[in-house]
BAPABA-643449 format. One record per atom (N, C-alpha, C): residue in one letter; x, y, z. Coordinates in pm, whole numbers, plus 50000, padded with zeros to 5 digits. Atoms other than C-alpha are relative to their C-alpha. Layout:
BEGIN
AXYZ;...
END
This chain:
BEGIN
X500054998049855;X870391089888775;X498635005450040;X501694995949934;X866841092888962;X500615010650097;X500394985749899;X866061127289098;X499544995850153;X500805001849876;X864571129389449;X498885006750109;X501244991050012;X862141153789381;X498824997849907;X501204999450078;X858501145789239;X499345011749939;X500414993850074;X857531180189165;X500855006549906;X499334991850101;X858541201388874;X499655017950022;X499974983449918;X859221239988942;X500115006149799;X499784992150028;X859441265788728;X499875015850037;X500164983150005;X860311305388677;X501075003949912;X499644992950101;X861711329788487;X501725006950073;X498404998849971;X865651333288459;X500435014449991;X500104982250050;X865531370588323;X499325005750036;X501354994249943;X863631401388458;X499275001349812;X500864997750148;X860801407188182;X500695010749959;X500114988450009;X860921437988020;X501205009849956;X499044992549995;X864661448888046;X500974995349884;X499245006550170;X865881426987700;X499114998749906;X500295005550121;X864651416087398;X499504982650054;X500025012950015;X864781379187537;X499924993950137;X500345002649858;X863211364287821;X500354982750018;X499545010050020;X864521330487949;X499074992250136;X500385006149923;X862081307488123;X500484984650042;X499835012549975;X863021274288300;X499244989350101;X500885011849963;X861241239488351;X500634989450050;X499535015449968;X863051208788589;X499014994350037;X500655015449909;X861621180188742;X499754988549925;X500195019050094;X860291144688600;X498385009949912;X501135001050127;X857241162788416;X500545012949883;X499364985950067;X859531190388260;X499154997849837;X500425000650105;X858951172587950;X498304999049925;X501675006050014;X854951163487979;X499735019549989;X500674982149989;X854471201288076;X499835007449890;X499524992650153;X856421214787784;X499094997749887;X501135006950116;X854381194587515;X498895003750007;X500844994149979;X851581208387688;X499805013749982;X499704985549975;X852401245287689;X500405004249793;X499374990550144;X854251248887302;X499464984749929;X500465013850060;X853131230086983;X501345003549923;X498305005850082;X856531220486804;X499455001649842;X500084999350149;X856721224486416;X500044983349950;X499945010650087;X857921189686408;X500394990750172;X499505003449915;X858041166286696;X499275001950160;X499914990449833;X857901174887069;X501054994050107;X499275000149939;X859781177787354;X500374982050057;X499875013149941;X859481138887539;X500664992449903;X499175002350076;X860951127487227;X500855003949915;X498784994250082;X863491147887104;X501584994450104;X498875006349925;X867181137687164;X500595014450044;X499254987549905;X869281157987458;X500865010749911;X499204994150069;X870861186087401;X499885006749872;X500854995050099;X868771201087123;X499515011649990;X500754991949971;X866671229987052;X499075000649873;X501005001550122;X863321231886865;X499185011950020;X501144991349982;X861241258086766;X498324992850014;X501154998350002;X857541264086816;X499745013550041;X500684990549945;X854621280286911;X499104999250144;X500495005049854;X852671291187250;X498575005249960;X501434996250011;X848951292287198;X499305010150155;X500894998849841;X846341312987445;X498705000449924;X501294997650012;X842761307187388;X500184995549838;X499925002750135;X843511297887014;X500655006849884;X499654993050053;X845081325186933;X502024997950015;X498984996650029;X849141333886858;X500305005450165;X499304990249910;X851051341387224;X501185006850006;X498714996150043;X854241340387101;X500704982649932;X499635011750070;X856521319786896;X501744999550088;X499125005049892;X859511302387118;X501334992249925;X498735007550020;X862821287487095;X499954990850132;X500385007749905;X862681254187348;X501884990249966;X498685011249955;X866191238587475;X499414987950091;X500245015349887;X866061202087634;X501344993049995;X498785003449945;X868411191787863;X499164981150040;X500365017749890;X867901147987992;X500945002650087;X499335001949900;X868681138588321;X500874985249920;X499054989449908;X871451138688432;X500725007849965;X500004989750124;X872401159088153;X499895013550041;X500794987249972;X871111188588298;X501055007450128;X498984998149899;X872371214088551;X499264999950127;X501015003749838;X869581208088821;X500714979650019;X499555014449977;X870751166788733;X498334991749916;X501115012350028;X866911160688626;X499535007849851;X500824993750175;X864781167188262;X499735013750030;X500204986250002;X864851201988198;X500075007249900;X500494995150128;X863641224987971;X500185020249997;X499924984850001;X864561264487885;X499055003949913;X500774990650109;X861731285387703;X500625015949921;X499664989750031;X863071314487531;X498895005449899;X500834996750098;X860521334687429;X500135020949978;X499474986450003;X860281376487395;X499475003450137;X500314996549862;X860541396387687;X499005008050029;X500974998049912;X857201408587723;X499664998950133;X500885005049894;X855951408188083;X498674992550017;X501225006750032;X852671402087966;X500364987949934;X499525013450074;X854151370787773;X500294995650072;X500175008649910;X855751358688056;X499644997650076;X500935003749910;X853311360588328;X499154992749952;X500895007050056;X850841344188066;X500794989949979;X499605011850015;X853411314587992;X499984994850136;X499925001049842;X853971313288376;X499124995750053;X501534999249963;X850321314288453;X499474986449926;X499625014550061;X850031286288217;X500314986950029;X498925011549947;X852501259988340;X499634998250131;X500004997549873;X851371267588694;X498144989149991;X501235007250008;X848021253588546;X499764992649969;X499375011650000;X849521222988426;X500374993850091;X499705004149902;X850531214288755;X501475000250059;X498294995249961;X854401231588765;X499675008650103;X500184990249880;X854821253889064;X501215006650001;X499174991050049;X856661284089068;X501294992650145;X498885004349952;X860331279089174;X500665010750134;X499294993649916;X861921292789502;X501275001849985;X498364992650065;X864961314989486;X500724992150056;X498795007950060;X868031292689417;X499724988549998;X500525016250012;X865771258789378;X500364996849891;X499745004950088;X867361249989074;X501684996550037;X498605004749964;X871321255189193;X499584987250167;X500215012649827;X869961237189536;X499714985749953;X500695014750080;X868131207689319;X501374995349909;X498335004850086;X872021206089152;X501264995550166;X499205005249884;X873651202789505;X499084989050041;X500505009349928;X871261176189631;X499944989549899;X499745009950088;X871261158189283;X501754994849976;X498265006750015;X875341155589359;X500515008849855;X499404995050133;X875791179889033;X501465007650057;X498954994549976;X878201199489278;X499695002050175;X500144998949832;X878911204789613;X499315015350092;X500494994649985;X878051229289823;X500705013550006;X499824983350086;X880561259089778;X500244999449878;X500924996750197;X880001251989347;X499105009150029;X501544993649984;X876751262689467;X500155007650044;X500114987949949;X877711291189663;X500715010049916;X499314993450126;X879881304089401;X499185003949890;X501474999150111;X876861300989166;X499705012750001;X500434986949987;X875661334389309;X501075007949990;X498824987749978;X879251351289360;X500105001449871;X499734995650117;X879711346288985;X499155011849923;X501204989250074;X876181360688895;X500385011350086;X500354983449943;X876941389489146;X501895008949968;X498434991550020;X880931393089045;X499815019249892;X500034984950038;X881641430688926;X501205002149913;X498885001150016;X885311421888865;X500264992149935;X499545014350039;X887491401488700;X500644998350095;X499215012049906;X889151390388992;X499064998950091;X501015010349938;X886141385089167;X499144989849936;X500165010150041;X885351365988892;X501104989049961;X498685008249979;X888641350388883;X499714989550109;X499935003949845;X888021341089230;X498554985550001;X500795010449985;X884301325689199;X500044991349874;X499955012650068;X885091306888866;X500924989050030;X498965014249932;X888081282289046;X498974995750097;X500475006749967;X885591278289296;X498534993349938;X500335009250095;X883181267089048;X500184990449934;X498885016950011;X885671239888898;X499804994050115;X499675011149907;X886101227289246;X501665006050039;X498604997249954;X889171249389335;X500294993550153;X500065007649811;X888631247989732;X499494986750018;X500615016249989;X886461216189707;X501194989650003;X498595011550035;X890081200189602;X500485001550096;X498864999549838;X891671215689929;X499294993050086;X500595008149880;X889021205890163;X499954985849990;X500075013049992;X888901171590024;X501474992850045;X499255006449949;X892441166990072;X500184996750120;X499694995949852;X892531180790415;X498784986050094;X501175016149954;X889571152590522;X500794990449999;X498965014950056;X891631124790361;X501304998950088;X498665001149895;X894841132590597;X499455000250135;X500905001949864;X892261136390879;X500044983549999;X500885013650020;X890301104990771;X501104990750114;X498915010449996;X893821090290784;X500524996050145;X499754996749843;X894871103791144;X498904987850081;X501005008649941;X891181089091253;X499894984349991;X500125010350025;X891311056591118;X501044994650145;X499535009149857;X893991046791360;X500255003650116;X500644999249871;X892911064591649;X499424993950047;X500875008049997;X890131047591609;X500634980550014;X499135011049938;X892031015391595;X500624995450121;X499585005849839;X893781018391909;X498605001850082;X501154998449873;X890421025992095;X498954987049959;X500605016849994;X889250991191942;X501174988350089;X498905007549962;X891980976692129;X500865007550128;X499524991149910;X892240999392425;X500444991150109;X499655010949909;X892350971492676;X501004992750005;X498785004150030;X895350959592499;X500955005750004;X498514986950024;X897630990892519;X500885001149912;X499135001150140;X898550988592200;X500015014149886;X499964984750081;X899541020792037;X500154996949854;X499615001950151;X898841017491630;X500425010049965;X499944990250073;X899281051191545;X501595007050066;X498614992849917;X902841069491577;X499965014150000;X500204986650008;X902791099591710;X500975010749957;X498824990650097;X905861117891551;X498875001149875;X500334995650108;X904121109891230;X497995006349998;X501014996449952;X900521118991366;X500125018050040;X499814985750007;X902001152291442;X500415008349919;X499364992250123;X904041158791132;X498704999949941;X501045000450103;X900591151190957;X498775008450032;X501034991149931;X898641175591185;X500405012149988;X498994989350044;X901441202391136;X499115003449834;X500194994350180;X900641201190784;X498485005549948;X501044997949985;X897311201490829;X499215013350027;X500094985749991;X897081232691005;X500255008649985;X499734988650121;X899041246990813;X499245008049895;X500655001050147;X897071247190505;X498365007050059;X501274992749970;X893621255990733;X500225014650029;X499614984249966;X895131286190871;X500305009149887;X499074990750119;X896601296890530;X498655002349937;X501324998450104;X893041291290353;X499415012550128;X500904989949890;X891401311590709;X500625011749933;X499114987750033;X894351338290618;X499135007449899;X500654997350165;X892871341590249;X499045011149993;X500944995550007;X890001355190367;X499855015449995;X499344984050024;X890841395690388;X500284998549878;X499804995650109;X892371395790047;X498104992649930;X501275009850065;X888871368689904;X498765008150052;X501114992249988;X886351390690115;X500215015449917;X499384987950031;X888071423090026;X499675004049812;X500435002850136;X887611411489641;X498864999249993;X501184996250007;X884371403089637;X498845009950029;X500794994449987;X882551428589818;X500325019150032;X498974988650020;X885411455689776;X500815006750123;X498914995449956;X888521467089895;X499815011450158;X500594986749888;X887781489990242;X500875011449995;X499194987649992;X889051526590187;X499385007950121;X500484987149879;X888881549390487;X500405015949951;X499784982049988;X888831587790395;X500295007250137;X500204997949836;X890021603790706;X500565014649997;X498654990150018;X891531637890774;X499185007750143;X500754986249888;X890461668391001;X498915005749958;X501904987350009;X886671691491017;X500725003649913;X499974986950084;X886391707590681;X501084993149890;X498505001250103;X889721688890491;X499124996249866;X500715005650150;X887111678990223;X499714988449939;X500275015449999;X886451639790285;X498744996949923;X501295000850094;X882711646690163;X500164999749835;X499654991750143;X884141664389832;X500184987549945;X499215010950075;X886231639789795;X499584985849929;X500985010950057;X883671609689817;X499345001749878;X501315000650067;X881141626989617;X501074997749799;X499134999350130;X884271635989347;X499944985349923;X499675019450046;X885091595989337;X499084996049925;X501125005950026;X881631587789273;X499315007449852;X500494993650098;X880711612289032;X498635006550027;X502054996049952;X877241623989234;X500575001350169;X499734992249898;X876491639689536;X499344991550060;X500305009649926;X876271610989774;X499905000750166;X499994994949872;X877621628590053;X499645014850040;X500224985549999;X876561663790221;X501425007249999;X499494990949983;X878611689690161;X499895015350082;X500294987949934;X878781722490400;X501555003450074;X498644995949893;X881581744790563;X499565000450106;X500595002149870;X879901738690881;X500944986850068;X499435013349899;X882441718091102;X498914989550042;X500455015149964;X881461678191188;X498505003149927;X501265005150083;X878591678890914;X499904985249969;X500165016249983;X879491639490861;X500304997850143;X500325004449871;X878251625291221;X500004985049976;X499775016850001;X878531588391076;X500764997149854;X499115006450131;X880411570990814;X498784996449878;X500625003250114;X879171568190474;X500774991449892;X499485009950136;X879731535590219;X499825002649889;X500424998450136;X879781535089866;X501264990249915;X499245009750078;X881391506889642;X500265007149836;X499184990350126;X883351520889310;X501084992449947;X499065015250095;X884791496789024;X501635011749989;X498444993450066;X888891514288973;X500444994749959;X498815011850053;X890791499988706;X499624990349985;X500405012750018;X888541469588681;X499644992350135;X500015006949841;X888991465889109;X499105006150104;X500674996149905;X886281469389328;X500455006150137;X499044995849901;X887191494689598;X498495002350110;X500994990849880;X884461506989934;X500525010450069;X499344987449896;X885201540190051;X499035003750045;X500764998649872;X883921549290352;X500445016050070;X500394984549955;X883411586390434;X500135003350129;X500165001149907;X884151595690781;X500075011150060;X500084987549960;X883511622491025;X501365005450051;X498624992549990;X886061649891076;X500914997050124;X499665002249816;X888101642391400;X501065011449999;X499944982049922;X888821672191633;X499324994050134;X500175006049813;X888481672592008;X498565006549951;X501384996349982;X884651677492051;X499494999050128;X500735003049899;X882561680092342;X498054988649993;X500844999350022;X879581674092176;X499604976749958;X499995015849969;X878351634192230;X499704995349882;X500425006350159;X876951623991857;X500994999749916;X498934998350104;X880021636791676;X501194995950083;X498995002649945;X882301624691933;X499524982949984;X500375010750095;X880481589491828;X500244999049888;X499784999150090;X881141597691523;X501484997849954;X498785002050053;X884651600491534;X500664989150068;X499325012349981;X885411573691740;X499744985949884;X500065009550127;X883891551291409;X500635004449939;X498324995050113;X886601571391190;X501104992350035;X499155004649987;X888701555491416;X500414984649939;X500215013849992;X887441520291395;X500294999749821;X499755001850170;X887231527590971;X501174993949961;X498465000050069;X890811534390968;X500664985150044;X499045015049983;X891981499991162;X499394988049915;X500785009450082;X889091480390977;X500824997949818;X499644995250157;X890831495590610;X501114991649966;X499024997350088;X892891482590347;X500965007650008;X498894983550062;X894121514690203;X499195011150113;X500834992449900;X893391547890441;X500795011549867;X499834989550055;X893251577090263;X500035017450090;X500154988449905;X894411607890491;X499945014149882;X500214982850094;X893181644190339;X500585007250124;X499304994149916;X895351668390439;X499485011349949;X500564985750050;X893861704590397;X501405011249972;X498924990650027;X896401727990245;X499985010450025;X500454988849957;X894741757090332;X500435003250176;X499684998049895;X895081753690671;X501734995250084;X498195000350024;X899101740290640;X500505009249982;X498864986150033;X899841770690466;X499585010350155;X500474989049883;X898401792890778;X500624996050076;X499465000549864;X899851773591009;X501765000949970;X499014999550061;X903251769490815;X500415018750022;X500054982549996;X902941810590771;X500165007350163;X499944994349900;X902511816891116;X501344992350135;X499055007849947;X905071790891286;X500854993349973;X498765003550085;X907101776591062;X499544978950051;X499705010549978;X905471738791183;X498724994249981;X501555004150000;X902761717091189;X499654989150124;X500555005749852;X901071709691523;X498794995649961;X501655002549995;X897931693891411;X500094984150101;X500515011449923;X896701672991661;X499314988049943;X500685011850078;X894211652391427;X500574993849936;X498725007350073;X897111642491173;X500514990450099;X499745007249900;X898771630891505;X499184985750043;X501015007249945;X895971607591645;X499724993349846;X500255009250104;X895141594891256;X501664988649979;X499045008949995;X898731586091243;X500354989550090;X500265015149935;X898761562591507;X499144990850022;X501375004650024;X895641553291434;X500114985849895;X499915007450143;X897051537691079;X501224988750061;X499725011950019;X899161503891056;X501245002349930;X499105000850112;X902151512190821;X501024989249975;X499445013449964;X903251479090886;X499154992049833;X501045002750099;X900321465490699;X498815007049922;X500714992450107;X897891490190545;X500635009949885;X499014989250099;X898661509990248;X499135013850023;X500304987549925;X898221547190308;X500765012549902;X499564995550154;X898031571390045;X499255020850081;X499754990849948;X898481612290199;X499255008649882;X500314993050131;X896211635889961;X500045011850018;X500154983250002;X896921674989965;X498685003549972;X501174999050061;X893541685689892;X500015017950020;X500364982650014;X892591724889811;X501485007949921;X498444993950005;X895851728389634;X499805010049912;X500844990250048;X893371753589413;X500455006450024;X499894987949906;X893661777489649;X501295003150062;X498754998649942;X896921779789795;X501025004949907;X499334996250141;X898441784089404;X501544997550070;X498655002649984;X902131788589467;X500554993850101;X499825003049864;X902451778489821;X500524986349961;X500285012449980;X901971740189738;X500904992950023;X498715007349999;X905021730289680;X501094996450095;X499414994749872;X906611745689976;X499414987850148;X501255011049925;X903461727190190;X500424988650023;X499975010950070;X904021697090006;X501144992150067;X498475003249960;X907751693390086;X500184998050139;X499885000849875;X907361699090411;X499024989550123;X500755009849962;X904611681190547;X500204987149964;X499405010850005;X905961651090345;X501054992350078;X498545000449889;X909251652190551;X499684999250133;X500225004649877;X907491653190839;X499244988650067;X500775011449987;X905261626490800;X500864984349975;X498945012149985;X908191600590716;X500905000250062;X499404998949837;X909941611290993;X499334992550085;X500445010549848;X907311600191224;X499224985449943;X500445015450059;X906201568891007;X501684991250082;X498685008049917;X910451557791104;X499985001050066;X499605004149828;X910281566791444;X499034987250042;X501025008549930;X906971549391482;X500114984949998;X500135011050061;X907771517591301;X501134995149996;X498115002850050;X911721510391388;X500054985149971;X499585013450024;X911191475491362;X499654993049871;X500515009550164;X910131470091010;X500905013449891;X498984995050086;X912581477690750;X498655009149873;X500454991850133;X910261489690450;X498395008250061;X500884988849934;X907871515790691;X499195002849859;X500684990350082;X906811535290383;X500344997649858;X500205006850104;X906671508990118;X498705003849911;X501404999350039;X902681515190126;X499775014850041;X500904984049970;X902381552090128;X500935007849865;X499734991450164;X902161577689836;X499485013750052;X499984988849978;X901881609189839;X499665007849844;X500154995350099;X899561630789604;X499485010550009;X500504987749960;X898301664389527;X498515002149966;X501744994550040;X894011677189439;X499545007850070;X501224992849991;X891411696689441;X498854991049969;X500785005050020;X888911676889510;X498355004249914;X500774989350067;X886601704889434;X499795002249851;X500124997650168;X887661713989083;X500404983749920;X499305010750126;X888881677289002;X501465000449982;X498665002650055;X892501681888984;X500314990450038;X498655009149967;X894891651389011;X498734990550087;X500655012949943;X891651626089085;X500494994649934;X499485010850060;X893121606088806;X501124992150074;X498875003549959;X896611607688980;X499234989350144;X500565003349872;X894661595789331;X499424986749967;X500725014349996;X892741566189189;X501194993349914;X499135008250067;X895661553489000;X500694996950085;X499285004949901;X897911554989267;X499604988250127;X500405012749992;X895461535989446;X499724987349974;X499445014650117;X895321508889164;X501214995150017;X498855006249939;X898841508789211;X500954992250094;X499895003149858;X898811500589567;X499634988950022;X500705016149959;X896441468389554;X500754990349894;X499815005250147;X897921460589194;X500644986150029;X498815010549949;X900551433289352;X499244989750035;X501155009649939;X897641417989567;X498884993949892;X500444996750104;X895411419389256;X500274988849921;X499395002950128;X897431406188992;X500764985850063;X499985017450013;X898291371389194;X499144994850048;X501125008849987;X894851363789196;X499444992649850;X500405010250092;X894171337288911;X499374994349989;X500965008049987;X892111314788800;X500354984450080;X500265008949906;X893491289189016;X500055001850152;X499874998049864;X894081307789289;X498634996050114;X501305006849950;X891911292389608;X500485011550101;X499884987349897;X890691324489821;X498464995550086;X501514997949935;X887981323890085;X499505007050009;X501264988450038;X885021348290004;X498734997450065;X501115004949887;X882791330990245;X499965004150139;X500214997549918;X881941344590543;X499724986050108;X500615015449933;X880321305290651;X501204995249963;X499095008849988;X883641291990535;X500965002150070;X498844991849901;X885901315290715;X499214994250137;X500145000949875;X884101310291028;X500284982350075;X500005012449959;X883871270690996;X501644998449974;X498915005849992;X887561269290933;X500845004750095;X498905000049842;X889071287091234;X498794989950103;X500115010949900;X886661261791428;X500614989849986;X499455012250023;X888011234991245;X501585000350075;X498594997749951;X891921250991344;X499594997250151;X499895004849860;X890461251691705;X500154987450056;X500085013249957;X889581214991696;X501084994650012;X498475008550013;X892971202891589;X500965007050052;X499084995449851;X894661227391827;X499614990950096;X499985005749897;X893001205092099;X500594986549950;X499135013350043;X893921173491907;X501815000850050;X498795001949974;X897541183291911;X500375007150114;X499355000349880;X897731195092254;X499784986450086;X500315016149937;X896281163592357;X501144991549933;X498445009550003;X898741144092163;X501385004250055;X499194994749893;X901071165092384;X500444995450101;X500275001749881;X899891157892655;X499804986850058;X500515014050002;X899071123192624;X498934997050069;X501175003149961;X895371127192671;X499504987049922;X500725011650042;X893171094992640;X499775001549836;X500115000950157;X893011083692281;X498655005649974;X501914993250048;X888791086992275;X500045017449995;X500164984750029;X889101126092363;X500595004749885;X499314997450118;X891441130092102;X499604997849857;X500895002550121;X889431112991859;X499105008049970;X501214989450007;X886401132391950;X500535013249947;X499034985850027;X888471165891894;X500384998349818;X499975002550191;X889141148491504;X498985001049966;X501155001150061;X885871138891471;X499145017649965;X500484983650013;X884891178391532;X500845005049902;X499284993250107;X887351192391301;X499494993149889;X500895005350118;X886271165091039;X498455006149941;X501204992249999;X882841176091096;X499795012249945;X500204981850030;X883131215191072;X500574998349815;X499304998350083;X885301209090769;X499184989849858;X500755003350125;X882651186690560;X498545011050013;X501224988049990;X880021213290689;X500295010749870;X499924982850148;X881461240590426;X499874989249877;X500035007250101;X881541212590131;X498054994750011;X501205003249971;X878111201290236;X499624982950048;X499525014149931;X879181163590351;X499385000750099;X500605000549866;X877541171990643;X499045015950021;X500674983249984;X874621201490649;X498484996250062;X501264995449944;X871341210190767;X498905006149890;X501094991150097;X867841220190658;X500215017349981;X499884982649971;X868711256290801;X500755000549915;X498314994450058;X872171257790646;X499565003349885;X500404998250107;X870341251390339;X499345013449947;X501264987750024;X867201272790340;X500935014650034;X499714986850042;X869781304890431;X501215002049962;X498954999850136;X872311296890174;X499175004249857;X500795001350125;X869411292889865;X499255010750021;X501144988449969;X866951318289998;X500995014149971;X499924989750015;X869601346289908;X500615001349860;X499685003350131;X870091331989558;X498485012249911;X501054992550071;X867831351989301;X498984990249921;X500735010150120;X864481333589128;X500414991449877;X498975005750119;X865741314288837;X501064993750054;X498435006550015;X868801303788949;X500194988850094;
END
């Protein structure tokens, strides 16, 4: 298969410096002329060796010894760019590979732009265009189920849905298109019962892949935890505890966090983001009253919400009234979802309180699933997703219990993600597939309605469209250049 690129690129697949083994790579049509030029072979050279091989040599500078190489050769179409290509493996010096680099560049290779090798594999047809976007999710997975996730779409997991979903389009279009060759005749080819059962199904399947996207983003770039509680309950502590480093400030100075703070944290193998948020309490004061209205936004944005409940100030109020009037508890609780988020209650300072806790514990529990049932009468399992645990964030007690229980919580969601499972982790695919749902909402109100066949077509033809846009059936120079441009050198 002929390439459709004349020059030949190279760069370096590995940073220097940080292995033992640095991995340079050579495509294009002179991969092989270059190579022969650059290393002398023990026996042979590259333009005639058979695919799929690897030969040693050496790399001269000036006459002298630069290093001695290991040389893979891939033939087109053989290859994973599609054209002749060549890997150098030589040691990871920097100085070695800026001088092989420097080299090849003086042969007439030119250094390679970040992801011009997976891009030169989508335009040679090696794969489509989310293969190729997966390319990077794999190199940047953390997880195994975010690598779960980008190796199906590597196979061609989604590529298999979207192609079907075209093909029942196609099918729709074809004899739309038919009657509007024959409009003058009033001849209806297409039946619309089965034009609608086949649009039904259709949007089914887009909406369910759009759905995906919360659990598929959530995986890849981690789970959203909201820390939330009242001034002072120890949300900072708590972050910095998680993390193992002091990420966030600590101070007994009420509303010291004035904005939310991120931080991504592997648990159990599952990428989680907890998000730090300022204390909420009535304030007057305009920065921290900004502040807590983003606590708010954390908590509806979240997954899991993590409310810190200060024990210290339970037992005082417990001691002096026998109840608990906290206003901020109040306002977080309707704040939270217990419908759909999971929501995990943490005692924190239970240090200090020593015997009390239990007492605390008991009681504040009881009152908090009290008003989870009043709040929520219409859903039978209210407080399916809520746990209830005790720490000191301070000294460390019962963080084990706290991040397990959180493991526990996603574990369900988690654990039916597979390697065939098809999730959307795309931000560009999520967005092009509720346009695509919009399009074929107008399709099937028009076949409703019994709008003119042509509008109706047009309304396919747009959903068709949007829906080979994420495969790459249909793309742009832009689409390209800021898909590849956030790929890394080498790849």
């Amino acid at each position: 298969m002929p390439t459709i690129f004349e020059d030949t690129i190279i760069a370096s697949a590995t940073i220097p410096g940080t292995g033992a083994i640095s991995l340079l790579r050579i495509s294009g049509p002179r991969a092989f002329e270059l190579t022969d030029s650059l290393v002398v072979f023990r026996k042979g050279n590259a333009s005639e060796a058979k695919p799929n091989t690897i030969k040693f040599g050496t790399i001269l500078k000036d006459g002298t010894l630069l290093d001695e190489v290991l040389v893979c050769i891939y033939k087109a179409p053989h290859s994973y760019t599609g054209e002749d290509s060549v890997e150098i493996m030589c040691h990871a010096s920097s100085y070695i590979v800026t001088e092989i680099l420097a080299m090849a560049l003086g042969l007439g290779a030119r250094l390679a732009e970040h992801g011009e090798y997976t891009k030169r594999a989508f335009l040679n047809g090696k794969m489509d265009l989310t293969q190729a976007e997966s390319v990077a999710d794999m190199v940047a997975s953390t997880t195994a189920a975010s690598h779960r996730v980008a190796a199906n779409q590597l196979k061609g997991g989604f590529s298999a849905e979207l192609k079907v979903l075209r093909e029942k389009l196609l099918e729709m279009a074809s004899l739309l298109e038919l009657e509007l060759d024959f409009s003058e005749e009033d001849v209806e080819f297409a039946d619309r019962q089965r034009l609608d059962a086949l649009l039904d199904t259709v949007m089914a399947k887009v909406s369910s892949l759009a759905s995906s996207f919360k659990l598929g983003n959530a995986i890849k770039n981690g789970i959203p935890v909201a820390i939330v509680g009242a001034t002072n309950a120890g949300k900072s502590t708590l972050l910095n505890a998680i993390l193992g480093e002091q990420r966030a400030i600590v101070s007994d100075i009420e509303g010291t966090t004035r904005d939310t703070i991120e931080e991504t944290f592997n648990v159990n193998g599952v990428l989680f983001r907890f998000v730090d948020t300022a204390g909420i309490r009535e304030t007057t004061g305009e920065i921290e009253r900004i502040g807590i209205e983003r606590s708010f936004s954390s908590i509806r944005k979240s997954d899991v919400v993590i409310i810190l409940l200060d024990a210290v100030t339970l037992s005082n109020t417990l001691s002096s009234s026998g109840a608990f009037p906290d206003e901020s508890l109040t306002q977080i609780l309707s704040a939270a979802d217990f419908t759909a988020q999971k929501v995990i209650f943490a005692l924190n300072k239970v240090d200090i309180v020593g015997n009390l806790v239990d007492n605390i514990f008991v009681n504040i529990k009881n009152t908090i699933v009290s008003y989870i049932s009043k709040k929520s009468v219409a859903t039978s399992n209210k407080c399916d997703g809520v746990r209830f645990v005790e720490i000191s964030a301070k000294e460390l007690t019962g963080m084990t219990k706290l991040l397990d229980t959180l493991s526990e919580l996603v574990e369900k969601d988690i654990n039916a993600v597979s390697e065939s499972s098809v999730l959307v982790t795309n931000m560009r695919h999520y967005e092009a597939l509720v346009t695509a749902h919009k399009s074929l909402l107008a399709v099937k109100d028009g076949l409703a309605s019994g709008s003119p066949t042509d509008l109706v077509a047009e309304d396919l033809r747009a959903a068709l469209s949007t829906l080979g846009s994420i495969t790459g059936e249909i793309t742009t120079t832009d689409i390209l250049q800021n898909i590849f441009s956030k790929f890394c050198i080498g790849k």
